[in-house]
TIPAVEX-111083 format. One record per residue (C-alpha): residue number from 1; x negated, y negated, z negated. Coordinates in nm, 4 decimals. Each point is the difference from the previous one (the first is absolute). Layout:
R  num         X         Y         Z
R  NUM         X         Y         Z
...
This chain:
R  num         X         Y         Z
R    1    3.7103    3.8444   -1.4809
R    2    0.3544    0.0358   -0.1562
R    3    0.2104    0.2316    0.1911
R    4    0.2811   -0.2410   -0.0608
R    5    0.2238   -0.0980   -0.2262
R    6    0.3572    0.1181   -0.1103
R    7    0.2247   -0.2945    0.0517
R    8    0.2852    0.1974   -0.1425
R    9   -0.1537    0.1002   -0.3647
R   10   -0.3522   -0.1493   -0.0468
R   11    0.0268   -0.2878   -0.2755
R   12    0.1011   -0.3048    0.1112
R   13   -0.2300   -0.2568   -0.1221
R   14   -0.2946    0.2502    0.1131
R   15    0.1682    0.0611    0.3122
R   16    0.0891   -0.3777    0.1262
R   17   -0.3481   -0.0865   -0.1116
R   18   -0.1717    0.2681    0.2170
R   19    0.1849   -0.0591    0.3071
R   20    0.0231   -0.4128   -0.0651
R   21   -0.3679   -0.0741   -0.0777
R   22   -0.1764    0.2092    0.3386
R   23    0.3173   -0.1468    0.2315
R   24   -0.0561   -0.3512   -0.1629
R   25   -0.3972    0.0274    0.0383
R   26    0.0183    0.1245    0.3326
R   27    0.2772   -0.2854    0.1102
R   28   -0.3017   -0.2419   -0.1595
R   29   -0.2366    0.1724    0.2214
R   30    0.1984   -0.0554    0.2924
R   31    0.0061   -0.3458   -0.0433
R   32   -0.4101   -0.0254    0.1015
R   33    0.1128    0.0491    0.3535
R   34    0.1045   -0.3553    0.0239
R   35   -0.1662   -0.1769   -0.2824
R   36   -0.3454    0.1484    0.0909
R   37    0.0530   -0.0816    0.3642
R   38    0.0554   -0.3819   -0.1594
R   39   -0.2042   -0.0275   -0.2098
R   40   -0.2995    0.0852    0.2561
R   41    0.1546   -0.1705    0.3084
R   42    0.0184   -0.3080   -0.2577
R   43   -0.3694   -0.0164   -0.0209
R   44   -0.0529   -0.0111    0.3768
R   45   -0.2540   -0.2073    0.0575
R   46    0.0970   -0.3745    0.1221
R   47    0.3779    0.1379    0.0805
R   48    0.0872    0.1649   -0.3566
R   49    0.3117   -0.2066   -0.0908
R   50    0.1545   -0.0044    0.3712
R   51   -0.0330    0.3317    0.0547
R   52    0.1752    0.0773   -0.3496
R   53    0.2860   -0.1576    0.0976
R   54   -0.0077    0.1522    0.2940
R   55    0.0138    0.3552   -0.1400
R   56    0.2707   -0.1180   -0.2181
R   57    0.2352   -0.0855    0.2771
R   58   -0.0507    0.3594    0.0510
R   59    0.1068    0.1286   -0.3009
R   60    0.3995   -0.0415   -0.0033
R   61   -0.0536    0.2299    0.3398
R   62   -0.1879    0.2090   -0.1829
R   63    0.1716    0.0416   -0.3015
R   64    0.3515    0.0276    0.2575
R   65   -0.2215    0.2704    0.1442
R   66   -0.0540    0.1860   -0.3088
R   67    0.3843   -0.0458   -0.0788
R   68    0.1254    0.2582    0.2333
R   69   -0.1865    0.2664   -0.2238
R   70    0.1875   -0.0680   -0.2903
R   71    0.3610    0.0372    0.2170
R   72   -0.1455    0.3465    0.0836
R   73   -0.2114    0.1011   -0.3223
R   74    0.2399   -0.1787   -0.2908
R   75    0.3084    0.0927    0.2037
R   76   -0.1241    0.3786    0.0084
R   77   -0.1644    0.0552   -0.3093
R   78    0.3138   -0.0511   -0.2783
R   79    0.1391    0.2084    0.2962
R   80   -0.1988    0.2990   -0.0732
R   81   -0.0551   -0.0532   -0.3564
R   82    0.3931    0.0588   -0.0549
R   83   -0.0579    0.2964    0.2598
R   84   -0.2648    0.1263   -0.2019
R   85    0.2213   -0.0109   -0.3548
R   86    0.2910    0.1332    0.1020
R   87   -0.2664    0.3128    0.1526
R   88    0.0726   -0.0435    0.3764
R   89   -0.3596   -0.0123    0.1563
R   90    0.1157    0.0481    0.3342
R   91    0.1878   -0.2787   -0.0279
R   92   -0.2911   -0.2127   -0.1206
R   93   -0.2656    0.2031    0.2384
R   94    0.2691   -0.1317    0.3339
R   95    0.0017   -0.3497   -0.1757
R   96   -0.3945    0.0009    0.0100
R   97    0.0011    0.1348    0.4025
R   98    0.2672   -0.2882    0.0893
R   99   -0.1873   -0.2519   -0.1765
R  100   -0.3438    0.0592    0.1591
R  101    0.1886    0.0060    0.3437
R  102    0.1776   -0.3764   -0.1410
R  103   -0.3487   -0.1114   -0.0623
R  104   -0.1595    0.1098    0.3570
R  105    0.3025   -0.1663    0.1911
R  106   -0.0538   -0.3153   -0.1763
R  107   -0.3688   -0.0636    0.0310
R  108    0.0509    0.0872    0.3765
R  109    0.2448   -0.2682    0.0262
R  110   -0.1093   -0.2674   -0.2331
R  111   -0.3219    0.0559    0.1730
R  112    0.1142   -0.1151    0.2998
R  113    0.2027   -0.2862   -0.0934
R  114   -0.2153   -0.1820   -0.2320
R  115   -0.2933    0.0295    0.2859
R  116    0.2595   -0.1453    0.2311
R  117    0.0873   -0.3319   -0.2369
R  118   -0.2946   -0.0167   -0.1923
R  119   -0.0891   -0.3283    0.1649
R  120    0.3421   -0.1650   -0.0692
R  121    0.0435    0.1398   -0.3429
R  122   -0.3461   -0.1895   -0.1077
R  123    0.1106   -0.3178    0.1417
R  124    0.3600    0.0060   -0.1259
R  125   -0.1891    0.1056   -0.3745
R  126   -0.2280   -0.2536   -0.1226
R  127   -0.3039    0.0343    0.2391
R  128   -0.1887   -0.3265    0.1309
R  129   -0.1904   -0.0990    0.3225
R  130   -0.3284    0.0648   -0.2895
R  131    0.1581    0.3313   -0.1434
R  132    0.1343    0.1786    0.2975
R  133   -0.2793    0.1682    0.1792
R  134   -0.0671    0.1941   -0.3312
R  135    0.3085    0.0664   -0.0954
R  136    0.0329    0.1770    0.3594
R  137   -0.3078    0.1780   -0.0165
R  138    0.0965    0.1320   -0.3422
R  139    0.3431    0.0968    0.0881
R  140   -0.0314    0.1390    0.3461
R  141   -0.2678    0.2554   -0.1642
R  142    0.1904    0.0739   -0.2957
R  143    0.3384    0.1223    0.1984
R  144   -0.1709    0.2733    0.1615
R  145   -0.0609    0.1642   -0.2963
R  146    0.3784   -0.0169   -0.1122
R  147    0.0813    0.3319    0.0569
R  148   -0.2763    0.0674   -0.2538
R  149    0.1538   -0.2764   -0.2874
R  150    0.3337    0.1718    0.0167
R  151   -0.0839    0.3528   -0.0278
R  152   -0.2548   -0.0682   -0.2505
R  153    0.2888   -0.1925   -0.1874
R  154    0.2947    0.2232    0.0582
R  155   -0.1335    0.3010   -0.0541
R  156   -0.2109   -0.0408   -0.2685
R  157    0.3765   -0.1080   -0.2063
R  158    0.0800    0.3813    0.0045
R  159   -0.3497    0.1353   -0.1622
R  160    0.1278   -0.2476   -0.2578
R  161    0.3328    0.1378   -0.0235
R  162   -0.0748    0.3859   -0.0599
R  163   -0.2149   -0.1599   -0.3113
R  164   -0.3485   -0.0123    0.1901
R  165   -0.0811   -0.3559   -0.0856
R  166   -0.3650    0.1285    0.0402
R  167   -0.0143    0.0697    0.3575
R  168    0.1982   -0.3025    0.0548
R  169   -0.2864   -0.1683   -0.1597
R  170   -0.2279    0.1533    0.1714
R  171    0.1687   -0.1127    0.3382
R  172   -0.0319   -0.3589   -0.0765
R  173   -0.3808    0.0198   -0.1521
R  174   -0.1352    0.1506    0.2751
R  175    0.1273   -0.2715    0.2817
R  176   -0.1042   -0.2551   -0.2808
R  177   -0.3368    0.1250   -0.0684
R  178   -0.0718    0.0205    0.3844
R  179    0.1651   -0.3563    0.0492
R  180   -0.2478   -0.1795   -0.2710
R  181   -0.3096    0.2245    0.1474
R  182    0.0702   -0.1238    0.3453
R  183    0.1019   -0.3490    0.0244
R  184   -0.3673   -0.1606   -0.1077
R  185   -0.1394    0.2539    0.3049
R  186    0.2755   -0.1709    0.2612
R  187    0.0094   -0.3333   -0.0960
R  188   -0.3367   -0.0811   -0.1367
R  189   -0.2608    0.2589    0.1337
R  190    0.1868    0.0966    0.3139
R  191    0.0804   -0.4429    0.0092
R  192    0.3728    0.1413    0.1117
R  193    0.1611   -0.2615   -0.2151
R  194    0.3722    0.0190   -0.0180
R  195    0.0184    0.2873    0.2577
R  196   -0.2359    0.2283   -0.1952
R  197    0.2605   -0.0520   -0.3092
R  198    0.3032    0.1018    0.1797
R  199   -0.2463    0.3197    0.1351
R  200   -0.0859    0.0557   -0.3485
R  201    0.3908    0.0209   -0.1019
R  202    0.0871    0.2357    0.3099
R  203   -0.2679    0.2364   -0.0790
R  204    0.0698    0.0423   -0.3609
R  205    0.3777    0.0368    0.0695
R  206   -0.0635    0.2651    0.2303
R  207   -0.2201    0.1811   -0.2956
R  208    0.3334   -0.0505   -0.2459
R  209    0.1856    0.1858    0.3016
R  210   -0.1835    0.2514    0.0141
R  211   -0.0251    0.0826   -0.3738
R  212    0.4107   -0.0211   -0.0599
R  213   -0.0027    0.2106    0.2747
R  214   -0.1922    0.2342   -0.0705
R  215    0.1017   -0.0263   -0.3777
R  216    0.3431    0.0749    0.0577
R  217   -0.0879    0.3494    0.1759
R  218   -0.1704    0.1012   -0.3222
R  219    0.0978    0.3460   -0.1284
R  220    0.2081   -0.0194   -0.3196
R  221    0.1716   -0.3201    0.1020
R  222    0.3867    0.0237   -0.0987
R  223    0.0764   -0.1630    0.3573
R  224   -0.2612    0.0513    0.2364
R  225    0.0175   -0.1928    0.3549
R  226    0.1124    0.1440    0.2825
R  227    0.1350   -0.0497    0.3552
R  228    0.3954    0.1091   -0.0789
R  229    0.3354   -0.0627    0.2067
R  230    0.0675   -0.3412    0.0606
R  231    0.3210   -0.0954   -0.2098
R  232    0.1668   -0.3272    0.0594
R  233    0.2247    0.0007   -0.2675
R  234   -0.3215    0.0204   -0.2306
R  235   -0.1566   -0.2553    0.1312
R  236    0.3055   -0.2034   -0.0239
R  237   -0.0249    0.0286   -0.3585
R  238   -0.3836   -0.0799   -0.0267
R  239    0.0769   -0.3244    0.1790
R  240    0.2879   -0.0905   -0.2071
R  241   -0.1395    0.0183   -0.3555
R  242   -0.3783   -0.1016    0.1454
R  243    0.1529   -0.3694    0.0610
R  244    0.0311   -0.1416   -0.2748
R  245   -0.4330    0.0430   -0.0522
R  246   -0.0231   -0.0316    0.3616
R  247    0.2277   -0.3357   -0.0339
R  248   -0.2528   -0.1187   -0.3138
R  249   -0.3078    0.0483    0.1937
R  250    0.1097   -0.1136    0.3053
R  251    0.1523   -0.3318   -0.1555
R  252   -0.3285   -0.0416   -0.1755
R  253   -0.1608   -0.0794    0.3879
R  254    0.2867   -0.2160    0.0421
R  255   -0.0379   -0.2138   -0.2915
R  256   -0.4205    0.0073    0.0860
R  257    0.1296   -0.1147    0.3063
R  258    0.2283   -0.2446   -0.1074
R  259   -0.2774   -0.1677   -0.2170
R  260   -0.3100    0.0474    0.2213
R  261    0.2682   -0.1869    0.2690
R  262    0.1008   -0.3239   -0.2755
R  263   -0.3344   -0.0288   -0.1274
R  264   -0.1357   -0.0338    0.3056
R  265    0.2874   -0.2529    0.1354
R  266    0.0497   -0.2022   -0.3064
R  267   -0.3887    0.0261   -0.0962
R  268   -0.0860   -0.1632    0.4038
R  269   -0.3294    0.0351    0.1510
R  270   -0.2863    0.0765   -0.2048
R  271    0.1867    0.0554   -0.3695
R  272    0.2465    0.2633    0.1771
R  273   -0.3379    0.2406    0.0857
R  274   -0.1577   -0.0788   -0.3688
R  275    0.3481    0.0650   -0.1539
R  276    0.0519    0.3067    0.2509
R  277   -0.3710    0.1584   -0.1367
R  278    0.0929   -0.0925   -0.3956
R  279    0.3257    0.1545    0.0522
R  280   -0.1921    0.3357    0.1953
R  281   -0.1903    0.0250   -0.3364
R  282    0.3176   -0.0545   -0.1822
R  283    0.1476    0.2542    0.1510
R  284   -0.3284    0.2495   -0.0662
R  285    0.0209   -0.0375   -0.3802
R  286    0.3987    0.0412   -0.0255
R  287   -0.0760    0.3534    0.1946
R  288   -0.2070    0.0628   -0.2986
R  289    0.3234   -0.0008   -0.2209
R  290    0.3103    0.0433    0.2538
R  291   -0.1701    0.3208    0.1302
R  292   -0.1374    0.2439   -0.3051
R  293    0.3135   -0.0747   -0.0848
R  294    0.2130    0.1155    0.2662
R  295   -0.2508    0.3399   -0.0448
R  296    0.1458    0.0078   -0.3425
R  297    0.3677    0.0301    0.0779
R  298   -0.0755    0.1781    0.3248
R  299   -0.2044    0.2542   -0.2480
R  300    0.2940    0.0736   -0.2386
R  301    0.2988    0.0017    0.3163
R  302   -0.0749    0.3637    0.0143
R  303    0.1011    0.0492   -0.3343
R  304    0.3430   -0.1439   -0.0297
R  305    0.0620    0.1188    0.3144
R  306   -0.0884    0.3508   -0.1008
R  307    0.1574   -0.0028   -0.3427
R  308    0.3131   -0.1981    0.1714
R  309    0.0479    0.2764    0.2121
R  310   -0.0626    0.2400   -0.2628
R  311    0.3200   -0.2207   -0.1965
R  312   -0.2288   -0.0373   -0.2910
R  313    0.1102   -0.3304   -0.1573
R  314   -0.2666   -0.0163   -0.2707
R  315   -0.2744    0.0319    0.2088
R  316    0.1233   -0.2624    0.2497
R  317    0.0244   -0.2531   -0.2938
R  318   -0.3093    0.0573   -0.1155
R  319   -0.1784   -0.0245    0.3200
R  320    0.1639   -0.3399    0.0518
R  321   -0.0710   -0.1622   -0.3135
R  322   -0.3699    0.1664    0.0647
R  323   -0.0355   -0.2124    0.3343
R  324    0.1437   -0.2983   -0.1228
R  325   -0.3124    0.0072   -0.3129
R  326   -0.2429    0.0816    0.2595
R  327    0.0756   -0.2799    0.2010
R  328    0.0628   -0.2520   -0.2570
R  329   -0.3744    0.1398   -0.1594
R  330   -0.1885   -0.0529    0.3497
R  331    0.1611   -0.3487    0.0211
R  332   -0.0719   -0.0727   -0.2875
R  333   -0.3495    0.0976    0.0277
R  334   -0.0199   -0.2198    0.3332
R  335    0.0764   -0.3082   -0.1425
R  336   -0.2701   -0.0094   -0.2935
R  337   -0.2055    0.1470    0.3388
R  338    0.1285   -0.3181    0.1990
R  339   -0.0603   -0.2567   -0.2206
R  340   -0.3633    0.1171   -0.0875
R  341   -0.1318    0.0589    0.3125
R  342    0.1781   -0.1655    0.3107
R  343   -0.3038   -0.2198    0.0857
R  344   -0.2376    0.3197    0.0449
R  345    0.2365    0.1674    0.1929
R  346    0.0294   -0.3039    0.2369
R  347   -0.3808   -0.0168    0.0303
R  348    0.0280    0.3064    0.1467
R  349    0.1477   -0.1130    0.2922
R  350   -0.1337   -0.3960    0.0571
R  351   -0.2829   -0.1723   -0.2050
R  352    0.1895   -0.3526    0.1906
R  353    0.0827   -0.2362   -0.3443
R  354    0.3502   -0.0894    0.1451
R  355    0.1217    0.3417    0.0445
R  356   -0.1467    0.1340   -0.3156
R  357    0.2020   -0.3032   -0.2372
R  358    0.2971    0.0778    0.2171
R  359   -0.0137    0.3537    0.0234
R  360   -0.0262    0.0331   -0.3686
R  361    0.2959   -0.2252   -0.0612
R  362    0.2491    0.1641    0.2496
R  363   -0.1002    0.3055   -0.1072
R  364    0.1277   -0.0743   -0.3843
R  365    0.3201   -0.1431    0.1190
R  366    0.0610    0.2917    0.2335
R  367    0.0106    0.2609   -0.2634
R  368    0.1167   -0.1628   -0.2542
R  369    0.2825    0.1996   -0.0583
R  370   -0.1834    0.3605    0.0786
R  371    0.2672    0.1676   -0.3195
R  372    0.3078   -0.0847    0.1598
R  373   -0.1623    0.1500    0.3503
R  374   -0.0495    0.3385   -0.1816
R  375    0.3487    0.0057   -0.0931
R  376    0.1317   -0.1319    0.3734
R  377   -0.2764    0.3132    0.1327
R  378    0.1629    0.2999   -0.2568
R  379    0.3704   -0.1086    0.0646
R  380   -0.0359   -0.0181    0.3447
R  381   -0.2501    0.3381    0.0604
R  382    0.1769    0.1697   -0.2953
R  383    0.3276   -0.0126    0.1750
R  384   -0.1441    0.1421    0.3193
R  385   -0.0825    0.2903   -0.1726
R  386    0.3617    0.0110   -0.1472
R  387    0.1371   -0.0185    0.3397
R  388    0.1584   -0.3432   -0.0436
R  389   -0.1537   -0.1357    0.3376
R  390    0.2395   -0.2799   -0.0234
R  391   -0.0542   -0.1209   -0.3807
R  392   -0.3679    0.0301    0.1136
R  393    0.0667   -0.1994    0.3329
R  394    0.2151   -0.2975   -0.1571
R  395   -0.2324   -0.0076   -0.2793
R  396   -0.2840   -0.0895    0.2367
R  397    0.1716   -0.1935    0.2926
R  398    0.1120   -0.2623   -0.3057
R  399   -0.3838   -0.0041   -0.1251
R  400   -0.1299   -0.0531    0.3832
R  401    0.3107   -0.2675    0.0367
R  402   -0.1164   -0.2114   -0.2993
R  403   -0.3830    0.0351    0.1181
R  404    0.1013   -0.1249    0.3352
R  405    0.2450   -0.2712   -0.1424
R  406   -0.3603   -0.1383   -0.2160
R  407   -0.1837    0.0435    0.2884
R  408    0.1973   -0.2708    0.1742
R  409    0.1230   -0.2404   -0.2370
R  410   -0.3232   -0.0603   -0.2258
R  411   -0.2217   -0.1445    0.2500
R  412    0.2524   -0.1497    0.1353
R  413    0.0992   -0.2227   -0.3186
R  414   -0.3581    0.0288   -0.1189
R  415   -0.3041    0.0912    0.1427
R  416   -0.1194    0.2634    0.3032
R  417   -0.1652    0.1803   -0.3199
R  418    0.2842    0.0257   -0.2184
R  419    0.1085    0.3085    0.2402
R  420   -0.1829    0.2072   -0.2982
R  421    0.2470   -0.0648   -0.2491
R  422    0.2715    0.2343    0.2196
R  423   -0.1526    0.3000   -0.1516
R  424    0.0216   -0.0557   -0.3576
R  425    0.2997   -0.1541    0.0617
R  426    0.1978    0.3025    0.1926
R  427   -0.1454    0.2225   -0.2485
R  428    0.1374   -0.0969   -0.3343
R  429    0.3283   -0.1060    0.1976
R  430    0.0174    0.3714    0.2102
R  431   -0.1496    0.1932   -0.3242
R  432    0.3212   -0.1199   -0.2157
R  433    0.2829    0.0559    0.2605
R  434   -0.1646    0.3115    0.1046
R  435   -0.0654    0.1631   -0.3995
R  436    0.3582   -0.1020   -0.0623
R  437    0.1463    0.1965    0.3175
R  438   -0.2134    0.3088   -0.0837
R  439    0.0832    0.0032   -0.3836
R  440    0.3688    0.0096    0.1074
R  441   -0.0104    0.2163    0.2983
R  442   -0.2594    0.2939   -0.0508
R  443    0.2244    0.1517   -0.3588
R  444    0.2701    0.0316    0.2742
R  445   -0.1961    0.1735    0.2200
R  446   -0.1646    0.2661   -0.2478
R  447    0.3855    0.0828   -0.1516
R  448    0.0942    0.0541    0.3750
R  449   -0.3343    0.2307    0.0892
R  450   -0.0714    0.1387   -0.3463
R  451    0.3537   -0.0014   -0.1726
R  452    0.1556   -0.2042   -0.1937
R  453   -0.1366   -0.0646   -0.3636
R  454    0.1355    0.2395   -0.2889
């Protein structure tokens, strides 16, 4: 294995390409945890549809969950890369300590709360008299292992960040690997059903734990973990540029929310649990573009962060303009992907004839517009790792706004279903606002950190 790379001089194309393509495949990876768990729970025998929509009533709390590791790990990581360019490791070694003590304090807490409310949180988001005794035997599982989602999560941002997109690989394959090896055992030979999936997802995040753990104590790390002093003021600053991810992800659950609640309501008994389990597979494929390509721009932060701190304005630009073809490449990609094989990916999940014809439809509508997305995703992860927290927070608060604003009004004038069109809708309407803002904004920022152009 490469003992790194050197975000400061390596060539760029090279460099974006080695960190992008491991971070991206291991993002992809990470997606099995909740499609696999689908797509075997969905082939339950006699129960298969109703307890997929149960499990995806779960996953806004899951994916809220999973949002507090990106305040701590996206917050900390352009952090440290600056840290690490202008040559203060201590610096980025105390950022590292505080952030693993962030981490610990939230799972201990979220823990707790979600346990508490987990009962009126599935009622209040989409569940059903038919869908909620799986949905609570899923979810009441699943949060004890939250302590092992977020520091899986968080921590495995800052093997990323000091250029080891390898181990942060690594993290993610192994709780995959286990996750697909063990959920036929617990819900098929074991006859667990939903409760052997949410085991499944527990045990394998504990195994991603332990290897970013263990990974980030590795000799010839940059920034190795350790315990440190506790500094407030660091934290502080963690918190304050991790919100604007923290705010995307966690408005993501909302807007799952939001739907799983109107499709439910304005779908009535029966069509609101079939529209509920098309939407949970819906959901499954857009993962399949919305998340390799979040590992791409979380891949190339480190580098205009580094080179940022390092004031080198050539390398910042290029790294941009690298992100943005990336992204716009693996959309592109997705939609040829989409439009060739959306029925097989559906009979993955239900061989029912009415939720493979409507599956396949809603799933063409809902990424319709996957380019503008990939600009909407480098704008607003690409100005994290400038340090604009609020470009990047506007930029997505207006996209989540729009989404929301779809949510409602289509089914309202229309039909329970048309709540698919909010995506492609909010996405070339947020992409064009938001690419306008950053084209404007970012040369400003790059004379003020880099100086001025000659």
């Amino acid at each position: 294995m490469s003992k790194g790379n050197n975000l400061g001089r390596d060539p760029m194309v090279g460099l974006l390409l080695r960190l992008a393509i491991p971070t991206m495949l291991a993002q992809f990876i990470n997606v099995l945890y909740s499609i696999v768990d689908r797509m075997f729970i969905g082939h339950i025998a006699g129960v298969g549809s109703l307890a997929l929509a149960g499990v995806g009533v779960c996953g806004p709390i899951v994916t809220l969950l999973s949002s507090f590791s990106m305040l701590v790990g996206l917050g900390g990581t352009p952090l440290m890369a600056m840290k690490l360019g202008a040559g203060q490791r201590e610096e980025a070694a105390n950022l590292l300590s505080n952030c693993f003590r962030l981490l610990l304090g939230l799972a201990v807490g979220l823990s707790l709360l979600f346990f508490l409310l987990r009962r009126q949180f599935l009622w209040w988001f989409g569940a059903s008299a038919d869908t909620f005794p799986f949905a609570l035997e899923y979810i009441t599982i699943y949060i004890a292992g939250t302590a092992f989602a977020l520091l899986s999560g968080g921590l495995n941002s800052f093997l990323i960040a000091q250029g080891r997109s390898g181990l942060g690989m690594g993290t993610v394959v192994v709780g995959a690997a286990l996750n697909i090896a063990l959920d036929p055992v617990f819900i098929f030979a074991l006859n667990m059903g939903v409760s052997g999936a949410a085991w499944a997802t527990v045990l394998s995040q504990a195994a991603s734990c332990a290897f970013a753990l263990v990974s980030l104590r590795l000799p010839g790390l940059p920034v190795r973990l350790g315990w440190g002093r506790f500094r407030p003021e660091l934290c502080k600053k963690v918190v304050v540029l991790g919100m604007a991810p923290f705010l995307t992800y966690a408005l993501d659950s909302v807007i799952l929310i939001i739907m799983n609640t109107v499709l439910q309501r304005r779908g009535g008994p029966g069509e609101g649990d079939l529209l509920i389990t098309c939407g949970t597979i819906v959901q499954s494929y857009m993962l399949l573009i919305a998340t390799p390509m979040s590992g791409i721009t979380l891949g190339c932060q480190g580098v205009v962060s580094f080179n940022l701190g390092a004031a080198n304005r050539e390398r910042v630009r290029q790294a941009l303009r690298g992100v943005l073809l990336l992204c716009l490449g693996f959309a592109a990609v997705m939609l040829v992907v989409t439009q060739l094989f959306s029925l097989q990916f559906v009979e993955l999940f239900s061989k029912d004839e009415e939720v493979l014809v409507r599956s396949v439809s809603y799933i063409k509508l809902y990424t319709a517009a996957a380019l503008c997305m990939a600009v909407q995703w480098t704008v607003v992860d690409m100005s994290t790792a400038l340090g604009q927290v609020g470009l990047a927070l506007f930029c997505s608060l207006v996209r989540k706004g729009l989404f929301v604003s779809g949510i409602l009004l289509f089914p309202a004038l229309l039909t329970a279903s048309a709540a698919f069109a909010a995506e492609p809708f909010c996405d070339v309407t947020a992409s064009v606002l938001s690419g306008i803002l950053f084209l404007r904004l970012a040369p400003r920022l790059l004379d003020a950190r880099c100086g001025a152009r000659a």
